[in-house]
C-alpha positions in Angstrom: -7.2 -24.1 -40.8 -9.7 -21.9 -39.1 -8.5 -20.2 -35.7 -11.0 -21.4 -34.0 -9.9 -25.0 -35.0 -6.5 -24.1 -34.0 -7.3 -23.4 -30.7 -9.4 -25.9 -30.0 -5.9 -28.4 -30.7 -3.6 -26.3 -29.0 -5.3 -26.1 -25.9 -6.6 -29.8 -26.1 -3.3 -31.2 -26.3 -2.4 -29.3 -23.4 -4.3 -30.7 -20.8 -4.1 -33.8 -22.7 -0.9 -33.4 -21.0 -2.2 -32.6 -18.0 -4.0 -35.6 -18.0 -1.2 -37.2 -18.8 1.4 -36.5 -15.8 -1.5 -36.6 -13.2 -0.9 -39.6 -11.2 2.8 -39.0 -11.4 2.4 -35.5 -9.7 0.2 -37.0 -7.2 2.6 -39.3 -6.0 5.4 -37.1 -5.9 7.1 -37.5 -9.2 9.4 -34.2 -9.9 9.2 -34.9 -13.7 5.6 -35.0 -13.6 5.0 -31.9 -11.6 7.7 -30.3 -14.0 6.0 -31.5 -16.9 2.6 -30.8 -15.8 3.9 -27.1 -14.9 4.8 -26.6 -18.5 1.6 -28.7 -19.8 -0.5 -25.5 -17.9 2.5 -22.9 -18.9 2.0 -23.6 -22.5 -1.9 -23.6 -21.7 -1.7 -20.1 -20.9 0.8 -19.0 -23.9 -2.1 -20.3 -26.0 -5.1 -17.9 -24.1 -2.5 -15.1 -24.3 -2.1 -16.3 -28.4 -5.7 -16.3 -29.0 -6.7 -13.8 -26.0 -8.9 -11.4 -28.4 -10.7 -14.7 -29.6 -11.2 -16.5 -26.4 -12.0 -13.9 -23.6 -15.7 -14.6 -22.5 -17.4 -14.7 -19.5 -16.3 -18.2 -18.2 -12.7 -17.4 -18.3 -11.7 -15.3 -15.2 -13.7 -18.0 -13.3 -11.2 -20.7 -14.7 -8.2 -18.6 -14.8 -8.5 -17.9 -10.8 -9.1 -21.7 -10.3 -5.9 -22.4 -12.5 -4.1 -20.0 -10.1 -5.0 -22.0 -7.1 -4.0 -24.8 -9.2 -0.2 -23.4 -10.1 0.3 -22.4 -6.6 0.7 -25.5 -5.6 2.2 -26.8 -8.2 4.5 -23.7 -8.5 5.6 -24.2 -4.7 6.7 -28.0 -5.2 8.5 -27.5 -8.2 10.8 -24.3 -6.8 11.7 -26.8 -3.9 12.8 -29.4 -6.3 15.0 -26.9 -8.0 16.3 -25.7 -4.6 17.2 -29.3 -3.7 19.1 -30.2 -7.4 20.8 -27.0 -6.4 21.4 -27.9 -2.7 20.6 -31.5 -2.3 22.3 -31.2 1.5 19.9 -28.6 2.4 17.4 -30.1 5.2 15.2 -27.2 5.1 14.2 -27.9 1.7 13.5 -31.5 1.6 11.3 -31.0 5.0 9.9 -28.5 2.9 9.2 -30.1 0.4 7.7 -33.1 1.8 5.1 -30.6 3.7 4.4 -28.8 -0.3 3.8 -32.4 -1.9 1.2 -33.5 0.7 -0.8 -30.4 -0.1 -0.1 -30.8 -3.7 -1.4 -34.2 -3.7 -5.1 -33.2 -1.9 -5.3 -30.3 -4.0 -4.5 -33.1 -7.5 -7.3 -35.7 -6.3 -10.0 -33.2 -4.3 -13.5 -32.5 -6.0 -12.1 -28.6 -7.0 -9.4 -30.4 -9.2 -11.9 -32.7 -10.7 -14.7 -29.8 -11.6 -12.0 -27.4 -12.8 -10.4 -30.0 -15.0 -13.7 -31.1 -16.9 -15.1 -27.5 -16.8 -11.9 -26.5 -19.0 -11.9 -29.3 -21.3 -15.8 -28.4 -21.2 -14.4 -24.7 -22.6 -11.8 -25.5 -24.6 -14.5 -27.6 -26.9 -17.4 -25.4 -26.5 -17.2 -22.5 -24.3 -19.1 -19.3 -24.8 -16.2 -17.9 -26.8 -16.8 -20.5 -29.4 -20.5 -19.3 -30.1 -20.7 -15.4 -29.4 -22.7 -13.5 -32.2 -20.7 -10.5 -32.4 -19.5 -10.3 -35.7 -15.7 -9.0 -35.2 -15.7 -12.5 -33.2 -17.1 -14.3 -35.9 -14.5 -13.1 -38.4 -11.9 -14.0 -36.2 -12.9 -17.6 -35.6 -13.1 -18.5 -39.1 -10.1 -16.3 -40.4 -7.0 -18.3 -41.2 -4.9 -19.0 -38.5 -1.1 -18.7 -40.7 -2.2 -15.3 -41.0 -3.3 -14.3 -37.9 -0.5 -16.7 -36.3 2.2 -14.5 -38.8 0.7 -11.0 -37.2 0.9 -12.2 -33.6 4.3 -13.5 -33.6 5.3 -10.6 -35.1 3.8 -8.6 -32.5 5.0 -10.6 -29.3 8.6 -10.5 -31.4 8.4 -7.0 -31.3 7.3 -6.3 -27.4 9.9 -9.1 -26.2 12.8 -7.1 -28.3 12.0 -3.8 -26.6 11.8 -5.4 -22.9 14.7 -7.1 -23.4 16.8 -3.6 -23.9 19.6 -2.9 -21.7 18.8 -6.0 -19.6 22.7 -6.2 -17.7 20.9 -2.7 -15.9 17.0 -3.9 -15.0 16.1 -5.4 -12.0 15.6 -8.8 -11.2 11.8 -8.6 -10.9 11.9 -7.1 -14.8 14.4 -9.5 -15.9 11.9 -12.3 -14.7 9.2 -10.6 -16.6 11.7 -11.0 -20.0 12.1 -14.6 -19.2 8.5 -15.1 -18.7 7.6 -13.1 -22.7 10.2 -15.4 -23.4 9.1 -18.6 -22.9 5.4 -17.3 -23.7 7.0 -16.6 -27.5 8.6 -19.7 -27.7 5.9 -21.4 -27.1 3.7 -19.6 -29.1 6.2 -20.0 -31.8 6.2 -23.8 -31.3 2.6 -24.6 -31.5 2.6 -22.5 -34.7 4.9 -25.0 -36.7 2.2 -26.5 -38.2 0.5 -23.6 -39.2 2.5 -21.4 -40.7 4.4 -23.0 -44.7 7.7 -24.3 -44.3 9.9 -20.6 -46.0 7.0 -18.4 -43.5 8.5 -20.8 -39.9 12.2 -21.3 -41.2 13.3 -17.5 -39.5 11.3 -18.8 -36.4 13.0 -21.9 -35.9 16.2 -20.0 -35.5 14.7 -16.9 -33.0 13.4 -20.3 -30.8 17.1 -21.5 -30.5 18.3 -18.3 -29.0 14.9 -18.2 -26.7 15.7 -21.3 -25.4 19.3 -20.5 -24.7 18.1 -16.4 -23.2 15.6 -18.5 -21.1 17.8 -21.3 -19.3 20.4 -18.6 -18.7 17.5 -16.6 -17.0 16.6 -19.2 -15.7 19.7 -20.1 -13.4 19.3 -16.3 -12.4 15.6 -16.6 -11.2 16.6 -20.3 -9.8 19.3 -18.6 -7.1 17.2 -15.8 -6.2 14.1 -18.2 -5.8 16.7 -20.3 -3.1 17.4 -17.1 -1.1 14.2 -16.4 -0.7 12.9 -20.2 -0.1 16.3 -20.2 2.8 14.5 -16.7 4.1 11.0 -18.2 4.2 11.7 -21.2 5.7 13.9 -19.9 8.3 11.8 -17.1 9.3 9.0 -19.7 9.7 11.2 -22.5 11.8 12.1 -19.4 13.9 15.9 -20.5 13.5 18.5 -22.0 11.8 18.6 -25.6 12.5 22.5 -27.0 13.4 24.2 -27.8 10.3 22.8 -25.5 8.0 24.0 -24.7 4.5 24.8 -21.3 3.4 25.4 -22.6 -0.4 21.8 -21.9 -1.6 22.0 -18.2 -0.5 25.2 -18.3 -2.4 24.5 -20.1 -5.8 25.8 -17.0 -7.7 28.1 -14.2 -6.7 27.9 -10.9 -8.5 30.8 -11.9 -11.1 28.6 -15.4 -12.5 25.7 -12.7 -12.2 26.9 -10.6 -15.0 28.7 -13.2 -16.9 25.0 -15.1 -17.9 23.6 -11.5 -18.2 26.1 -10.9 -21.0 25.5 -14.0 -22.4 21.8 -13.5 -22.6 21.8 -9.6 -24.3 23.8 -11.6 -26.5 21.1 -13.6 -27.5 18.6 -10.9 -27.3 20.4 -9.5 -29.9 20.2 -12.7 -32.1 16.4 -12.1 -31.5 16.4 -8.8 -32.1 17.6 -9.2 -36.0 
Protein backbone atom coordinates (compact mmCIF):
# COMPACT_ATOMS: atom_id res chain seq x y z
CA UNK A 1 0.00 0.00 0.00
CA UNK A 2 0.72 3.58 -0.78
CA UNK A 3 1.52 5.86 2.40
CA UNK A 4 -0.83 7.99 1.74
CA UNK A 5 -3.52 5.11 1.87
CA UNK A 6 -1.97 4.15 5.03
CA UNK A 7 -2.63 7.14 6.70
CA UNK A 8 -5.73 7.80 5.67
CA UNK A 9 -6.71 4.13 7.74
CA UNK A 10 -4.71 4.81 10.55
CA UNK A 11 -5.97 8.06 11.40
CA UNK A 12 -9.67 7.04 10.41
CA UNK A 13 -9.88 4.28 12.67
CA UNK A 14 -8.80 6.59 15.24
CA UNK A 15 -11.45 8.88 15.58
CA UNK A 16 -13.58 6.08 14.51
CA UNK A 17 -12.86 5.51 18.03
CA UNK A 18 -13.46 8.72 19.04
CA UNK A 19 -16.62 8.42 17.75
CA UNK A 20 -17.03 5.50 19.30
CA UNK A 21 -16.54 6.33 23.17
CA UNK A 22 -18.35 9.70 22.80
CA UNK A 23 -21.53 9.48 24.60
CA UNK A 24 -19.82 7.39 27.25
CA UNK A 25 -17.30 10.23 28.03
CA UNK A 26 -20.08 12.67 28.08
CA UNK A 27 -21.82 10.99 30.74
CA UNK A 28 -19.05 10.38 32.86
CA UNK A 29 -17.86 6.93 31.93
CA UNK A 30 -13.96 6.52 33.09
CA UNK A 31 -13.49 3.69 30.44
CA UNK A 32 -14.70 5.96 27.86
CA UNK A 33 -12.67 9.00 28.70
CA UNK A 34 -9.71 6.43 29.11
CA UNK A 35 -10.39 5.03 25.88
CA UNK A 36 -11.03 8.05 24.10
CA UNK A 37 -7.62 9.52 25.67
CA UNK A 38 -5.80 6.74 23.88
CA UNK A 39 -8.22 6.91 20.62
CA UNK A 40 -6.59 10.84 20.29
CA UNK A 41 -3.01 9.47 21.87
CA UNK A 42 -2.63 7.02 19.03
CA UNK A 43 -4.06 9.89 16.67
CA UNK A 44 -1.14 11.87 17.37
CA UNK A 45 1.61 8.81 17.28
CA UNK A 46 0.21 8.57 13.67
CA UNK A 47 0.89 12.61 12.68
CA UNK A 48 4.21 12.24 14.45
CA UNK A 49 4.58 8.71 12.01
CA UNK A 50 3.70 10.38 8.91
CA UNK A 51 4.75 14.10 10.13
CA UNK A 52 6.97 14.87 6.87
CA UNK A 53 3.85 13.70 4.76
CA UNK A 54 1.11 15.38 6.55
CA UNK A 55 2.31 18.87 7.82
CA UNK A 56 0.21 21.50 5.83
CA UNK A 57 -1.33 24.53 6.55
CA UNK A 58 -4.56 23.23 8.29
CA UNK A 59 -2.76 21.33 10.84
CA UNK A 60 -1.48 23.74 13.63
CA UNK A 61 -5.13 25.02 13.50
CA UNK A 62 -6.35 21.41 14.45
CA UNK A 63 -3.57 20.46 16.58
CA UNK A 64 -4.37 23.69 19.03
CA UNK A 65 -8.10 22.73 18.92
CA UNK A 66 -7.06 19.00 19.90
CA UNK A 67 -5.13 20.58 22.75
CA UNK A 68 -8.18 22.27 24.18
CA UNK A 69 -9.73 19.09 23.51
CA UNK A 70 -7.10 16.78 25.69
CA UNK A 71 -7.12 19.28 28.44
CA UNK A 72 -10.08 18.38 29.39
CA UNK A 73 -10.03 15.13 28.77
CA UNK A 74 -6.42 14.91 30.33
CA UNK A 75 -7.79 16.63 33.67
CA UNK A 76 -10.71 13.93 34.19
CA UNK A 77 -8.73 11.08 33.51
CA UNK A 78 -5.68 12.05 36.10
CA UNK A 79 -8.61 12.42 38.74
CA UNK A 80 -9.85 8.95 37.94
CA UNK A 81 -6.38 7.58 38.43
CA UNK A 82 -5.99 9.65 41.70
CA UNK A 83 -9.24 8.19 43.04
CA UNK A 84 -8.31 4.14 41.94
CA UNK A 85 -5.27 5.20 43.87
CA UNK A 86 -7.03 6.93 46.76
CA UNK A 87 -10.72 6.11 46.53
CA UNK A 88 -11.10 7.72 50.29
CA UNK A 89 -9.76 10.94 49.06
CA UNK A 90 -12.74 13.67 49.16
CA UNK A 91 -10.71 16.17 47.32
CA UNK A 92 -10.58 14.14 44.37
CA UNK A 93 -14.03 12.93 43.82
CA UNK A 94 -15.31 16.79 44.42
CA UNK A 95 -12.81 17.34 41.95
CA UNK A 96 -13.61 15.34 39.74
CA UNK A 97 -17.21 15.87 39.67
CA UNK A 98 -16.32 19.81 38.91
CA UNK A 99 -13.69 18.34 35.75
CA UNK A 100 -16.58 16.03 34.27
CA UNK A 101 -19.15 18.86 34.01
CA UNK A 102 -16.72 20.81 32.00
CA UNK A 103 -15.75 17.85 30.19
CA UNK A 104 -19.20 17.14 29.26
CA UNK A 105 -19.94 21.00 27.67
CA UNK A 106 -16.69 20.97 26.04
CA UNK A 107 -17.87 16.93 24.33
CA UNK A 108 -21.46 18.24 23.14
CA UNK A 109 -20.55 22.27 22.39
CA UNK A 110 -20.49 23.57 18.68
CA UNK A 111 -16.28 23.77 18.98
CA UNK A 112 -16.43 19.90 19.53
CA UNK A 113 -18.71 19.39 16.70
CA UNK A 114 -16.65 21.66 14.01
CA UNK A 115 -13.29 20.27 15.19
CA UNK A 116 -14.44 16.76 14.87
CA UNK A 117 -15.89 16.97 11.19
CA UNK A 118 -12.98 19.40 10.22
CA UNK A 119 -10.42 16.43 11.10
CA UNK A 120 -12.28 13.64 9.56
CA UNK A 121 -12.64 16.45 6.70
CA UNK A 122 -8.43 16.32 6.80
CA UNK A 123 -7.80 13.02 7.42
CA UNK A 124 -9.74 12.20 3.91
CA UNK A 125 -8.77 15.19 1.98
CA UNK A 126 -6.81 17.79 3.54
CA UNK A 127 -4.32 19.97 1.76
CA UNK A 128 -1.54 17.53 2.60
CA UNK A 129 -3.25 14.93 0.46
CA UNK A 130 -2.98 17.21 -2.75
CA UNK A 131 0.27 19.49 -2.54
CA UNK A 132 2.18 19.64 -5.89
CA UNK A 133 5.55 19.59 -4.61
CA UNK A 134 7.17 16.79 -5.85
CA UNK A 135 9.24 15.42 -2.71
CA UNK A 136 5.51 15.21 -1.34
CA UNK A 137 4.38 13.41 -4.19
CA UNK A 138 6.96 10.74 -3.93
CA UNK A 139 6.25 10.28 -0.44
CA UNK A 140 2.50 9.65 -0.80
CA UNK A 141 2.77 7.13 -3.30
CA UNK A 142 6.03 5.36 -1.94
CA UNK A 143 5.40 2.06 -0.16
CA UNK A 144 4.57 2.34 3.23
CA UNK A 145 6.60 -1.23 4.56
CA UNK A 146 9.41 0.66 3.51
CA UNK A 147 9.07 3.86 4.83
CA UNK A 148 7.17 2.23 7.94
CA UNK A 149 10.75 -0.15 8.32
CA UNK A 150 13.01 3.37 8.24
CA UNK A 151 10.83 5.18 10.75
CA UNK A 152 10.64 2.50 13.30
CA UNK A 153 14.01 2.16 13.05
CA UNK A 154 14.56 5.74 13.60
CA UNK A 155 12.10 6.23 16.65
CA UNK A 156 13.93 2.78 17.97
CA UNK A 157 17.03 4.47 17.87
CA UNK A 158 16.11 8.03 19.62
CA UNK A 159 13.95 6.11 22.32
CA UNK A 160 17.27 3.83 23.08
CA UNK A 161 19.47 6.87 23.55
CA UNK A 162 16.75 8.76 25.92
CA UNK A 163 16.27 6.02 27.78
CA UNK A 164 20.19 5.87 28.96
CA UNK A 165 20.91 6.01 32.49
CA UNK A 166 17.25 6.59 33.41
CA UNK A 167 17.65 5.43 37.54
CA UNK A 168 19.67 9.25 37.40
CA UNK A 169 17.18 11.67 35.08
CA UNK A 170 14.58 13.53 36.40
CA UNK A 171 11.15 12.88 36.61
CA UNK A 172 10.05 15.49 33.95
CA UNK A 173 12.73 13.46 31.43
CA UNK A 174 11.63 10.22 32.59
CA UNK A 175 7.99 11.29 31.56
CA UNK A 176 9.27 12.36 28.23
CA UNK A 177 10.76 8.37 27.90
CA UNK A 178 7.43 7.07 28.73
CA UNK A 179 5.71 9.36 26.41
CA UNK A 180 8.57 8.09 23.06
CA UNK A 181 7.50 5.02 24.52
CA UNK A 182 4.13 4.70 24.10
CA UNK A 183 4.45 6.91 20.71
CA UNK A 184 6.71 3.69 19.44
CA UNK A 185 4.45 1.18 20.50
CA UNK A 186 1.94 2.53 18.91
CA UNK A 187 3.59 3.31 15.90
CA UNK A 188 4.77 -0.16 16.01
CA UNK A 189 1.21 -1.50 16.41
CA UNK A 190 -0.49 0.16 13.57
CA UNK A 191 2.38 -1.07 11.43
CA UNK A 192 1.43 -4.88 11.75
CA UNK A 193 -0.24 -4.91 8.83
CA UNK A 194 2.24 -3.31 6.86
CA UNK A 195 5.28 -4.61 7.27
CA UNK A 196 5.63 -9.07 6.05
CA UNK A 197 5.34 -11.36 8.77
CA UNK A 198 9.87 -12.21 9.22
CA UNK A 199 10.14 -7.87 8.73
CA UNK A 200 7.33 -7.40 12.27
CA UNK A 201 8.33 -10.69 14.15
CA UNK A 202 11.56 -8.56 16.10
CA UNK A 203 8.86 -5.80 16.68
CA UNK A 204 6.37 -7.84 18.28
CA UNK A 205 8.98 -8.69 20.97
CA UNK A 206 10.43 -4.74 21.45
CA UNK A 207 6.31 -3.93 22.01
CA UNK A 208 6.20 -6.49 24.97
CA UNK A 209 9.03 -4.84 26.84
CA UNK A 210 7.39 -1.14 25.86
CA UNK A 211 4.42 -2.08 27.31
CA UNK A 212 5.98 -3.43 30.50
CA UNK A 213 8.81 0.05 30.58
CA UNK A 214 5.52 2.00 30.12
CA UNK A 215 3.12 0.72 32.95
CA UNK A 216 6.11 0.74 35.29
CA UNK A 217 6.52 4.52 34.28
CA UNK A 218 3.47 4.82 34.42
CA UNK A 219 2.87 4.11 38.25
CA UNK A 220 5.82 6.66 38.64
CA UNK A 221 4.10 9.55 36.74
CA UNK A 222 0.63 8.30 38.46
CA UNK A 223 2.12 9.26 42.19
CA UNK A 224 3.69 12.34 41.23
CA UNK A 225 0.49 13.40 39.19
CA UNK A 226 -1.47 12.72 42.93
CA UNK A 227 0.96 15.00 44.79
CA UNK A 228 0.60 17.52 42.64
CA UNK A 229 -3.44 17.05 42.14
CA UNK A 230 -3.36 17.00 46.61
CA UNK A 231 -1.21 20.47 46.13
CA UNK A 232 -3.58 21.97 43.55
CA UNK A 233 -6.54 21.25 45.10
CA UNK A 234 -5.59 22.29 48.51
CA UNK A 235 -3.99 25.47 47.53
CA UNK A 236 -7.29 26.23 45.71
CA UNK A 237 -9.79 25.12 48.85
CA UNK A 238 -7.41 27.29 50.84
CA UNK A 239 -7.17 24.34 53.45
CA UNK A 240 -7.15 21.00 54.21
CA UNK A 241 -10.63 19.81 54.85
CA UNK A 242 -11.02 17.46 58.34
CA UNK A 243 -10.23 14.02 57.58
CA UNK A 244 -7.85 14.36 54.93
CA UNK A 245 -5.66 11.62 53.48
CA UNK A 246 -1.98 11.82 53.32
CA UNK A 247 -1.78 8.39 51.31
CA UNK A 248 -1.88 9.95 47.76
CA UNK A 249 1.18 12.20 48.59
CA UNK A 250 2.64 9.04 49.72
CA UNK A 251 1.87 6.36 46.96
CA UNK A 252 5.70 5.64 46.57
CA UNK A 253 8.53 6.19 48.96
CA UNK A 254 12.08 6.47 47.58
CA UNK A 255 12.80 2.56 47.98
CA UNK A 256 9.44 1.44 45.53
CA UNK A 257 10.94 4.58 43.49
CA UNK A 258 14.08 2.87 42.48
CA UNK A 259 12.84 -0.66 42.66
CA UNK A 260 10.38 0.10 39.21
CA UNK A 261 13.27 2.27 37.97
CA UNK A 262 15.47 -0.81 37.91
CA UNK A 263 12.93 -2.74 36.56
CA UNK A 264 12.33 -0.44 33.66
CA UNK A 265 16.39 0.09 32.51
CA UNK A 266 15.91 -3.50 32.57
CA UNK A 267 13.61 -3.49 29.89
CA UNK A 268 15.19 -0.64 28.09
CA UNK A 269 17.83 -2.82 27.71
CA UNK A 270 15.63 -5.64 26.12
CA UNK A 271 14.82 -2.66 23.68
CA UNK A 272 17.96 -1.63 23.23
CA UNK A 273 19.20 -5.18 21.61
Amino acid sequence: MPCATVFHLVGSACLQDVKAHHRGARNGDTVAVHQTRVALTRFRAAIAFFEPMVQDSEWPRLKSELKWLNGYLGATRDLDVAIGNAPRERLFRTARAESQRQLRRALASDRYRRWFKDMVDWVNHGPWSHMSEHRLVRLRASRASEYHARRLAGWHEKLVKKSRGLQEIGGRKQHRVRLASKRLRYAIEFSEDVLAKKNFAPWRAIVKQLRKAQQILGELHDAEAARALVAGLQQRVGTRPAGHQRKPLELLDKKEKQRLLRRAAVAYRRIAT
